[in-house]
N, C-alpha and C positions, 0 to 999 in steps of 0.2 A: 843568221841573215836578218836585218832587220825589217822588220813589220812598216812597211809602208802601203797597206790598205789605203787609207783616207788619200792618199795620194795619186793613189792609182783610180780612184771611182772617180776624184772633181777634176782632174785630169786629162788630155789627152780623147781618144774617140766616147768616152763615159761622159762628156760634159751634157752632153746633153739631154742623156738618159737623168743624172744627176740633179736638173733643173726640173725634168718631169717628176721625178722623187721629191722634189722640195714641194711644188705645186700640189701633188695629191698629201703631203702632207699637212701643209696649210688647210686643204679642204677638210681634212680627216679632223680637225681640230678646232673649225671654224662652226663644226655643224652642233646641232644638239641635240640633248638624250631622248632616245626612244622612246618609245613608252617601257618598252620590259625593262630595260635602266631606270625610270623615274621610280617605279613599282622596286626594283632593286634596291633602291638605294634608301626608299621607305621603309622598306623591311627591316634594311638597318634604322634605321632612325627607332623603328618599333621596338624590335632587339634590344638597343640601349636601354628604355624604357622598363625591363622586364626584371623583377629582384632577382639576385643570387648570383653565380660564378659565369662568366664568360662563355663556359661551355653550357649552360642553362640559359643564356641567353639566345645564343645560336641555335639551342634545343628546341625552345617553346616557339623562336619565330619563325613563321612561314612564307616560303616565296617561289614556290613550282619547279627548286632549283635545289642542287646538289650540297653536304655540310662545305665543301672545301669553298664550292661557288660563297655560298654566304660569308663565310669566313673574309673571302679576299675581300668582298665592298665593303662588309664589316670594318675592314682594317682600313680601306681609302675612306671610308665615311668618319672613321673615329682620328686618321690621320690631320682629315683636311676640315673637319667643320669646327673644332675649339678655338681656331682661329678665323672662320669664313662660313661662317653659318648657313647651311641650306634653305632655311627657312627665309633669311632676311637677304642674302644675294644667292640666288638661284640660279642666276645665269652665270654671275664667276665662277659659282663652283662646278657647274658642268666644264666651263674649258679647263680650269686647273685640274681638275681630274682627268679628263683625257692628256693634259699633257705631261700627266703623273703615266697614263697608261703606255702614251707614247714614248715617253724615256723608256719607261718597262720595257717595251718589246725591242729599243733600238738597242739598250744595252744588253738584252741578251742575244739578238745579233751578234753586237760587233765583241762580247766576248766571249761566246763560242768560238764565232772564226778565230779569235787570238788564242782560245785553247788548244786550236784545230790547226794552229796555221803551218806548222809543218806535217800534214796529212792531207792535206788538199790536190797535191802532186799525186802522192800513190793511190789516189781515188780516182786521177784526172779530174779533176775540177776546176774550172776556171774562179778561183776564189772573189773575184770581184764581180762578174758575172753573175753569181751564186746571190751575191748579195742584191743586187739591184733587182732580178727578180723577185728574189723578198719584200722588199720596200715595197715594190710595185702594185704587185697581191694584196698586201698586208693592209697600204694605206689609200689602196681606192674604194675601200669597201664603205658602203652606205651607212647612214643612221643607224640603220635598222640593227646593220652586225656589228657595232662597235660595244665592246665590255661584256660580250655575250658569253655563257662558258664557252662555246666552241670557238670563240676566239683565245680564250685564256689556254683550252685546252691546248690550241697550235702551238702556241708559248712554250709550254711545259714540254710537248710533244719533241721542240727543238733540244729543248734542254736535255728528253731522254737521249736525244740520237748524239748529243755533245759527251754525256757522260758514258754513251758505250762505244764509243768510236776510238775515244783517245785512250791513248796506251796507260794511262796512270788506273791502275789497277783496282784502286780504292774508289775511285767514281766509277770502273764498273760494277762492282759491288755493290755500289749504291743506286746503280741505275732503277733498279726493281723498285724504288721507291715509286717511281713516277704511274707506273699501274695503281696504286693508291689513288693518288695524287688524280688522275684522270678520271677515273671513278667516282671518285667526291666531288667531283664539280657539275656533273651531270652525268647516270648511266649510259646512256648515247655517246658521250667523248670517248668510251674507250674505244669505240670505232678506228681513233687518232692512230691503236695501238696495231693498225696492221702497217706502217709504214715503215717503226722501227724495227717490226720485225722480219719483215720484206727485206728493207737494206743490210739487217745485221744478215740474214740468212744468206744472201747473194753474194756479202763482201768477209763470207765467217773465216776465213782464211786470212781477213788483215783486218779482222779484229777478235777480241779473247770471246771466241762466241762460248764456250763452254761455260765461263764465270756469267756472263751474260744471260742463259737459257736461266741455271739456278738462281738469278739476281731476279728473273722476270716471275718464276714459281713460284720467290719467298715475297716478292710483290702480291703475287695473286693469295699468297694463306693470308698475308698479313691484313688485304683485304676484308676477308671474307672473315679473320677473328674481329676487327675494329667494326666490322657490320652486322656482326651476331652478339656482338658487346654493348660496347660504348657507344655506337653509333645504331644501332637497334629501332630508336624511333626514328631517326633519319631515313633508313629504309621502310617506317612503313609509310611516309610521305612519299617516296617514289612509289611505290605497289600503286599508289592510290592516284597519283600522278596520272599512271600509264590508264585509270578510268576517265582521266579529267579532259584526255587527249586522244581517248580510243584508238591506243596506239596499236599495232600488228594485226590490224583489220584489214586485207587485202579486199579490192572490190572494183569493176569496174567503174564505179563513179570516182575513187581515190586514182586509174590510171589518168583518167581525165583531168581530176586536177591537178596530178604533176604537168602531164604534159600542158596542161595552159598556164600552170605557174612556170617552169621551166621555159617555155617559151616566151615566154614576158622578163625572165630574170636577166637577162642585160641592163635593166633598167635600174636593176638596185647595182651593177657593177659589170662596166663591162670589159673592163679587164680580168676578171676570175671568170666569167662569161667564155671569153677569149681563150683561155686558160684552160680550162673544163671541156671544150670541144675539141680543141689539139689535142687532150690528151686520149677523148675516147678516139680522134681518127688512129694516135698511136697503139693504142690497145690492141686494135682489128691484126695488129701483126703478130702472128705468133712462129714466129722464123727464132727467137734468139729467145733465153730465158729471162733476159732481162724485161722483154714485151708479155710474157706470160706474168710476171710478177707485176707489174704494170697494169694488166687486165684484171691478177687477182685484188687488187688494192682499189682500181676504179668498180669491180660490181661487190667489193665489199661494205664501201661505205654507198655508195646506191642504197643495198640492203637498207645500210642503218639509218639514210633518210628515208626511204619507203616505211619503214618499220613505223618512223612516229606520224607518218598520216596526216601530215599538216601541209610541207613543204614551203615553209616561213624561209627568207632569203638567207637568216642566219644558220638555218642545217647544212647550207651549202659549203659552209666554212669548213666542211669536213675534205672539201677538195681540195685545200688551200694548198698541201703538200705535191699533187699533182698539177696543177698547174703552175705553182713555183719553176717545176719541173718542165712542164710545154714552154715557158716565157723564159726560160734560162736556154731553152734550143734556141728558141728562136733570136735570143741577145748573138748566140755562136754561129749563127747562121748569117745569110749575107746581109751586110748594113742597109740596101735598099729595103729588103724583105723587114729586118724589124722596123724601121722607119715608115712604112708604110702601114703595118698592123698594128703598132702603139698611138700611130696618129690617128688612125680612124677608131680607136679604143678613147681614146681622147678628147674627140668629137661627140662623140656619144654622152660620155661622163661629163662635161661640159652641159649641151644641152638639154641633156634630161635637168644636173642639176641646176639649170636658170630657167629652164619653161616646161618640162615635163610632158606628158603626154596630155591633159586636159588641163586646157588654158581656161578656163569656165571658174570665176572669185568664187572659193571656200570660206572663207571666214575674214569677217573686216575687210573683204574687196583682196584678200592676199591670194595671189593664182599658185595654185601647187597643182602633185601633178600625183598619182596613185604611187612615186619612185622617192621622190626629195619630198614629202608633206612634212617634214617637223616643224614646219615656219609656222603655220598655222594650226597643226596639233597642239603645238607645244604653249604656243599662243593662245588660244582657245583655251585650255585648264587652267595656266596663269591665271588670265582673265575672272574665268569663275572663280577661283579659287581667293582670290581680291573680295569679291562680291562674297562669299561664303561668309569669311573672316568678319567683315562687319555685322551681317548678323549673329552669327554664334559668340564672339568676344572672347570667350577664354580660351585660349590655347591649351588647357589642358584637360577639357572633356571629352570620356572616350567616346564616340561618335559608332552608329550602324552604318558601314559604306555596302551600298547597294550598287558599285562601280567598277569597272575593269581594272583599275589602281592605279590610274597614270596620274590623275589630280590628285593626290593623298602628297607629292613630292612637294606639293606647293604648299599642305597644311600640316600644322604640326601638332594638331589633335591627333594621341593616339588610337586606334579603334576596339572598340569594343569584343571584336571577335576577333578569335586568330586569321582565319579567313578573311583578311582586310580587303579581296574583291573574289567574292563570294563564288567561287568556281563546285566547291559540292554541289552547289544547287542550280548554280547558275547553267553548266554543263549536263543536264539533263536531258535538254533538247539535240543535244549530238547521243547521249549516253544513257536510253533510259534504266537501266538496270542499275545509274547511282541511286534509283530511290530503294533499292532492298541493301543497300550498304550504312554502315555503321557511322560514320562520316556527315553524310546523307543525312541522315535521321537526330543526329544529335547535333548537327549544326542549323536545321531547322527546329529543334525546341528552346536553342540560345534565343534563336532568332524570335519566339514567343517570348521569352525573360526578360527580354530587354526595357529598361524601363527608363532607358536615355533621355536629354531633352530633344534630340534632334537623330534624324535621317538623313543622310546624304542618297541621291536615288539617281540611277540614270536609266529613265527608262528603255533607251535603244538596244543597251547591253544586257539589265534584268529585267527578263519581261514579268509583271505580278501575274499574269493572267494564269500563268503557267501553279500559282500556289495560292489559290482560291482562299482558304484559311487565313495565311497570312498578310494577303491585300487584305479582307476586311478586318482581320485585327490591327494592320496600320492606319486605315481610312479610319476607321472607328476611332484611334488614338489619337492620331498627328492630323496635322491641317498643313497647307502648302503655303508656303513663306515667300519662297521664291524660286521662278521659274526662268529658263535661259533656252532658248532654241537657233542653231545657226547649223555650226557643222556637225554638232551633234547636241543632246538635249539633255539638263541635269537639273533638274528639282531638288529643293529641302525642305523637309518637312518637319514640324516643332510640332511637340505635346501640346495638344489641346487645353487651355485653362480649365480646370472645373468649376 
């Protein structure tokens, strides 16, 4: 039979769903990098920088994130900048890169389905439905979750459920690879892994669940040798990670802040929003097993956002499976019914991203809102980072960044310490028990060595106050050059003349 997908979605009662796909596309690719992406893709830049093998590169550099995570921006950073450099356009290279990312996830989309396409029937699945709530999920997400692992992890995650569903026996085999794979991108994505297992278990009868169990075990040794080996320092970055984040600290101040981030998170997307509430109303049902496995999948990854104690818009990405799942009912359900909840999904994601919730000029008179600010986040460190450039000159002195790492994307001085935004120390004030850590201590005696010509400081993020010692051995040393106060505030400070 032939494969007339793309036919069937711009087609017929899809066209219009099809148009809202294209629209959140456009937005998904119009916007720009985060700050965790600016800070990512410096890492790489640092990385490069670093002597010896590829895999020594990715060893030595640091970025709060998983070997495979590094790996992937490593390989867009080293793809797209010999020809479009990050330093000299900034802004082209943010959209080529998202719409490197974007081809990324549409083609494995549309070729899954085409791996899939004669198994869509014995699943009941409406194959083009399937797809559009994908789309939907994937490309209304904010700034904030675009290139995050748990977005790469989704990616991978589809690819596990393509390689154990279809009947060619050798991509199940292979399936176990993707526990790897999920793993290395950040410890939290394997969270991803309760969904293939969910589906495989539910549907082990029409598919080779048996090759599948032993593919998912030889994933998990294979793990667990590449992380007691080769990858060895890699895990002791995450150990120290879950300090940096105070992760699996239950408390009621942490139920507070979910529930006020979670109540505010329509803002960063309110189609996963949408998505995420249909699916816990479907949970509450526990009449059929398919609602039980549903439940177990919705308080498992709960857990594994609870677990890191932040509740950042991009942990949410772990629902994306589940609410694929709510917005795919509701495409099968009556055309009023989706027509009316995607529109007012749509209204929302509209006006948050043109006027936001606080109309009140942040930077340069540009109004943002606590949902859409990359306009003038992103704007803002440009800016300085203009201003930096003229005074320091050389683009190849290693610099002390006292900064959260979002301006490093704009400079191409590498930095002096591994720590390019100082979280040993700077994460004290959430963690005090990093000062009896190893980390802790030896990243505060570089920080005495340093005998640079310049600081890079931002005091809103590092406060000196907090490391009595090493304000006066800066004050004592450096002298302040130049200062910048709006939406947020960054000093540089040069060695004093003798």
């Amino acid at each position: 039979m032939k494969n007339d997908t793309f036919k069937h979605i711009l087609g017929g009662g899809n066209l219009p769903l099809s148009i809202l796909c294209l629209i959140l596309i456009f937005f998904y690719n119009a916007s720009f990098f985060g700050g965790d992406l600016l800070v990512s893709f410096w890492s790489a830049h640092q990385a490069s920088l670093i002597e010896g093998s590829f895999y020594n590169q990715l060893i030595e550099s640091w970025n709060l994130r998983g070997f495979g995570y590094k790996f992937i921006i490593y390989l867009n950073y080293k793809l797209i900048n010999p020809w479009l450099n990050m330093f000299e356009s900034p802004n082209v290279f943010n959209h080529v890169y998202r719409a490197f990312h974007s081809l990324f996830f549409l083609t494995t989309l549309f070729s899954g389905s085409f791996l899939l396409k004669n198994r869509f029937a014995e699943f009941s699945i409406n194959q083009n439905k399937l797809l559009l709530a994908s789309v939907i999920i994937f490309f209304s997400a904010s700034f904030l979750m675009i290139g995050q692992p748990e977005e790469y992890a989704f990616i991978f995650t589809i690819w596990y459920l393509v390689f154990g569903i279809t009947k060619n026996k050798i991509l199940n085999w292979l399936s176990g690879l993707f526990v790897f794979v999920l793993f290395s991108l950040k410890v939290t994505t394997v969270g991803f892994l309760v969904f293939p297992a969910s589906i495989f278990l539910y549907h082990r009868k029409k598919v080779n669940f048996n090759i599948l169990f032993i593919s998912g075990i030889a994933g998990v040794l294979l793990t667990a040798f590449f992380y007691f080996t080769l990858l060895k320092p890699d895990l002791k970055d995450v150990l120290e990670a879950s300090l940096f984040q105070k992760s699996g600290i239950l408390s009621q101040i942490m139920l507070k802040s979910f529930e006020s981030r979670f109540s505010e998170f329509w803002i960063y997307d309110s189609f996963l929003y949408l998505g995420i509430c249909i699916s816990f109303l479907s949970f509450l049902y526990f009449f059929r097993i398919k609602q039980i496995l549903i439940a177990f999948c919705f308080l498992s990854v709960s857990f594994v956002i609870f677990y890191q104690n932040k509740f950042f818009p991009y942990h949410f990405i772990l629902f994306y499976p589940l609410a694929i799942y709510s917005i795919y009912n509701i495409l099968l359900s009556s055309e009023k019914l989706t027509i009316i909840l995607l529109v007012i999904s749509l209204f929302f994601y509209f006006d948050i991203y043109y006027h936001g919730l606080d109309d009140k000029p942040k930077y340069n008179n540009i109004k943002g809102s606590s949902s859409y600010n990359w306009q003038f986040n992103y704007q803002f460190r440009f800016d300085i980072a203009q201003a930096l450039k003229k005074e320091i000159k050389n683009p190849n002195e290693p610099l002390l960044f006292l900064t959260e790492g979002g301006i490093n994307y704009f400079l191409p001085n590498p930095s002096y310490s591994r720590y390019f935004y100082p979280l040993p120390l700077q994460r004290i004030a959430l963690n005090s028990k990093l000062k009896e850590t190893a980390v802790y201590k030896n990243t505060l005696i570089s920080f005495f060595n340093y005998k640079g010509e310049y600081v890079v400081w931002q005091p809103d993020w590092f406060n000196l106050d907090n490391f009595p010692q090493l304000k006066e051995y800066l004050f004592n040393n450096y002298e302040e050059v130049y200062s910048y106060r709006n939406y947020q505030q960054m000093k540089l400070l040069k060695r004093k003349k003798i």
